[in-house]
Each structure stands twice: as C-alpha cells, then as structure tokens.
C-alpha positions, 0 to 999 in steps of 0.5 A: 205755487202753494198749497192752501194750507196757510191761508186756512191756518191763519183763518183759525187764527193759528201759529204754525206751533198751535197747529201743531200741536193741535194736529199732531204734526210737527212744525217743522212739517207744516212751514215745509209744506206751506212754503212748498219745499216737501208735498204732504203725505196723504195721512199728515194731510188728513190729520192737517185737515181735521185740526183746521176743519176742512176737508183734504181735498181743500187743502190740497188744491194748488194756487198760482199766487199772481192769479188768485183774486185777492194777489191783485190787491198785492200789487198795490205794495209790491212797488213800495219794496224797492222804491223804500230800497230805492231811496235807501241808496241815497241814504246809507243802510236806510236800502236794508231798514226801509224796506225790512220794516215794511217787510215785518209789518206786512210779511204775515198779510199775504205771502206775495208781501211776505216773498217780495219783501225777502227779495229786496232785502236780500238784494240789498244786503248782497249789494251793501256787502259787495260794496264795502270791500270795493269802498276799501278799495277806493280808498287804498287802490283808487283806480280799481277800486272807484270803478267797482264802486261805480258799478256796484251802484249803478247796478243796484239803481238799474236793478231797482228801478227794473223791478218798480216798473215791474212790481206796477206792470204785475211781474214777478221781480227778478234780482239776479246776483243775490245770496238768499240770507231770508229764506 
C-alpha cells in the first residue's frame, strides 16, 4: 500500500526536493512517506498538501497498487524484468544490465515498474554474486564446486521463469534468497 502523495507530486511536476522546498518538509520526510516506511503527522501532512493544492483528506487516502485502474497497464511490462534477466543468463552480466536499463527508464512511470525493476535486479546481483565464488570453486575444487554451479543457475532459471508466468498471471513476484542492495 502507499499514500497517494507521489502521484499528486509528480502531477505538479515536482522533485521530491522542489516539494520540499516549497512545503517546508525536508525531503527525507517525504520519500519516507511516498515509500510507505513512516505515516505522516497530521500537521506535515497539511503543509504537504497546501504546497501541492489539494486537500488532506486527498492525500491521505491508501491505494492497493494491483488494484487501482491505471496498475493494469503495469502489467504489460512487468514480464519483461525477468525475461530481459532471462536472457541475460545466456550472456553473462547482460541478467544485471537488461533488466537495470529497463528499470531507469521506467522507474519514474509508476511505482509498480519502479518495485518490480528493484526485485529482479536485486535477485540477479545476489545470484551473480554467489556465482563467482562457486566458478572458483569449479575451477580449483571440481567436485564441490560444478554442483554448486549447476544449482545456482538452475535456481536463478527456475526462478525467472516462475516470476514471468506470474508477472502475466497479475501476481506479485516473489525472489526468495535475495539481498535488497536497491532499496
């Protein structure tokens, strides 16, 4: 869930530092809220909310993100994160760079874009990183080290393809085992 506060922000066509120096409120306060880690005070809401010309109320009205009219049009990309990190596994380093191209190009779009983008590069960065030592590790121990290989990109392919199908079935993906480096 998130408050509504971004989408009326980039409306006016602000940075969250414009609107902070329009409002009053420091920056830090308002990527907090947009992103749903603090709730907003009542008194930085209304300061909020006089610099973007709506009411309190507006602002403080909770969304579900996969429900709200314009998500379903997310759903059209979301898919496309993890098969560009798809096709990145048969080229090397290309699983990180497809998908954080696509990413910083669509990240300021919706916040659907923006999330998914995060969790497959995230899972992607993990997996490259496991996957250097256990190269190493082929090459100087064989036996330990060529099943861990086959297991960490047999995972990584399973996992891809789990979260295509439920990218285009309107599920939220699900990477387990993955250190959130973009937060």
């Amino acid at each position: 869930m998130t408050s509504k506060l971004a989408d009326y922000r980039r409306k006016k066509g602000l940075s969250q530092q414009q609107l902070a120096d329009v409002s009053g409120v420091s920056a830090r306060t308002i990527q907090r809220i947009e992103t749903g880690k603090v709730e907003a005070h009542p008194a930085t809401l209304k300061m909020l909310a006089e610099a973007l010309e709506v009411e309190t109320e507006e602002l403080t009205v909770i969304k579900q993100l996969s429900k709200s009219p314009e998500s379903n049009n997310d759903y059209k990309v979301k898919p496309v994160f993890h098969v560009l990190a798809l096709i990145g596994l048969f080229f090397p380093i290309f699983n990180i760079i497809l998908p954080t191209l696509l990413w910083f190009l669509k990240k300021d779009e919706s916040i659907v874009y923006d999330l998914e983008g995060k969790l497959a590069i995230n899972f992607q960065i993990t997996m490259s990183l496991l996957f250097v030592p256990s190269v190493l590790l082929l090459i100087f121990v064989f036996p330990v080290g060529f099943p861990l290989v086959m297991i960490i990109y047999f995972y990584t392919l399973v996992m891809c393809v789990i979260n295509i199908f439920r990218s285009i079935n309107k599920k939220d993906s699900f990477y387990p085992l993955s250190y959130r480096f973009l937060r």
